[in-house]
N, C-alpha and C positions, 0 to 999 in steps of 0.2 A: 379133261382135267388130268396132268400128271401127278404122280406122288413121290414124293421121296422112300426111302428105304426104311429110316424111321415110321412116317402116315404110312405104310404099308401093315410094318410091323404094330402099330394103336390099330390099324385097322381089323387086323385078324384079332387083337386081343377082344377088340369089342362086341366083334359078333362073335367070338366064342361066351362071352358074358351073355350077349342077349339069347346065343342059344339055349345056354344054361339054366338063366333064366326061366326059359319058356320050358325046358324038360320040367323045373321045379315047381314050375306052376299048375303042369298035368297032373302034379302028386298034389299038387296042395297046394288048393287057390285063393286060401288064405291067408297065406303068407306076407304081411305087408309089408317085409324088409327085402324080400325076392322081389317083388314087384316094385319097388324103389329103386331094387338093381338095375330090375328090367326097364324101368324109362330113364336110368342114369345111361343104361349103353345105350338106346334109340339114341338119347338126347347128344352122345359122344358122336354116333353114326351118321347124323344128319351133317356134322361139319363136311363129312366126304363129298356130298350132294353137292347138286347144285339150289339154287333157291327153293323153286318149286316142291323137288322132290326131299328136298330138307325141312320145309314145313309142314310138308304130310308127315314126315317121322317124328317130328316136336310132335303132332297135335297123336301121335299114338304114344308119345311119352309121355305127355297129358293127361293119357285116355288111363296112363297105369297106375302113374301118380293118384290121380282122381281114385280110382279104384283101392289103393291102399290107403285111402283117407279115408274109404267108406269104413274099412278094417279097423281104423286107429287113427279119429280124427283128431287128437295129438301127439302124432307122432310130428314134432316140428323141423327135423330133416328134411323128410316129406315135401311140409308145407313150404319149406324153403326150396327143392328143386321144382316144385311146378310154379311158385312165383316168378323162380327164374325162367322156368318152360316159357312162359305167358307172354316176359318179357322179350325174349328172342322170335318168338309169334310175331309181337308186334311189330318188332324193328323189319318183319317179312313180309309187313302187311302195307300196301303203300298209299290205301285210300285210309288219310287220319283220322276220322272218323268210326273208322272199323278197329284203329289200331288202338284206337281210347280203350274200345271196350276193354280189350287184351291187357293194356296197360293198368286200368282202374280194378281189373280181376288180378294181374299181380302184384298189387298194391295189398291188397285186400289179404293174400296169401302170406305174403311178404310179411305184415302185420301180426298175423295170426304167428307166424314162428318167432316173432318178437317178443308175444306176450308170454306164449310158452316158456322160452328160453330167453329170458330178458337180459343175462347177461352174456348173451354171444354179440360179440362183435363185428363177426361177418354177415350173422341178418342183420344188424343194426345199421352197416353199411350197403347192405344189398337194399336195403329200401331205401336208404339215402339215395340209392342212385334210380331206383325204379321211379321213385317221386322225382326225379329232373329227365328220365327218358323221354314223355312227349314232347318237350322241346327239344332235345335234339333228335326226336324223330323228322319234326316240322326242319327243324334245317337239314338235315340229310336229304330228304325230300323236295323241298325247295329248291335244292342248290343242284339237283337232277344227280346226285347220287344215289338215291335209291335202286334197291336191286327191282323193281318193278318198271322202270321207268326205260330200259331197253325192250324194243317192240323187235318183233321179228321181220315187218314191212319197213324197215328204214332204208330204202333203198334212193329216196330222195334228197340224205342228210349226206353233209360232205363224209370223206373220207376222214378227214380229219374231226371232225364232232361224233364221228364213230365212234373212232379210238378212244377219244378223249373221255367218252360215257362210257367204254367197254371198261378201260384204266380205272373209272370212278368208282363203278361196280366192281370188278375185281376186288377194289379199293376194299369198301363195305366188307364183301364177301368174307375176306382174309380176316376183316375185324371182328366178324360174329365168330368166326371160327376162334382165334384167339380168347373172345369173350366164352365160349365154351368148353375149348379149352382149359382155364383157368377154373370155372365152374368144376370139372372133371379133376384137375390136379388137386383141387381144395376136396373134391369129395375122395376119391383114392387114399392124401392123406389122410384123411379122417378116418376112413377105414381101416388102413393100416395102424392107425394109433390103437384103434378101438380092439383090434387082433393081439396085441405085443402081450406075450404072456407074463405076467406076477414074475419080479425077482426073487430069486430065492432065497429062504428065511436064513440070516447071518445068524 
């Protein structure tokens, strides 16, 4: 997988966050807006990957989320990055059956920062779409785009149904990454908005 100049430059930002991170958590592992940090950069991190090794890094942003909820379970940022964690789980999981659970737990999360924060508009739409993801899980999958559904023994499929699933998957790949992307530019803003210091009194 190559990267542009740019994904180099997110790249190095994010794992200097998650190193950050992890130094601030040695001081204090209580913290449950460091540890929101820290599975906001897993969660940025994992677009680099490939499937696999991008959903071992969701299920450790999970692992941090979940841990900063034990701290402050309404903190409803929080609740909104691990609904979304959950979500991106699933769309990685390609037996549906497996990926309900994932789904039916971001649902769940998804909700909770709803009720919290009832008038945010981006949980209001992030569950709007968590509640239509196992269907288009089921056609993703179906239709042999799923990132699970390339084996490594295909040595019996034409040349051209290779490519053709290799392109599909790529396909997927490039959209979760967007899809996280987006997740990542909506939380950055927020943080920056949340930092702008008090104009000064006229």
């Amino acid at each position: 997988m190559e990267f542009t100049q740019d994904e180099i430059e997110r790249l190095v930002l994010f794992e200097k966050s998650r190193k950050t991170a992890e130094e601030n958590y040695a001081v204090n592992p209580l913290d449950a807006d460091n540890l929101t940090k820290w599975g906001e950069a897993l969660m940025e991190l994992s677009s680099f990957q490939d499937p696999d090794c991008s959903k071992k890094r969701i299920e450790d942003a999970l692992a941090k989320f979940e841990e900063a909820l034990i701290i402050n379970p309404t903190k409803h940022y929080t609740l909104w990055c691990l609904g979304n964690g959950l979500t991106s789980c699933a769309f990685l999981t390609p037996d549906f059956s497996d990926a309900k659970v994932y789904f039916d737990k971001a649902c769940e999360y998804l909700q909770k920062a709803v009720d919290v924060d009832p008038e945010n508009d981006l949980y209001r739409q992030s569950l709007k779409v968590a509640l239509k993801a196992p269907e288009l899980h089921m056609e993703i999958h179906k239709s042999g785009l799923g990132l699970g559904q390339m084996s490594h023994g295909e040595s019996s499929a034409s040349k051209g149904q290779a490519s053709k699933k290799q392109k599909s998957s790529d396909f997927i790949y490039d959209m979760l990454g967007w899809i996280i992307l987006a997740v990542g530019l909506v939380a950055w803003v927020r943080m920056a908005k949340s930092h702008i210091p008090p104009s000064p009194p006229s």
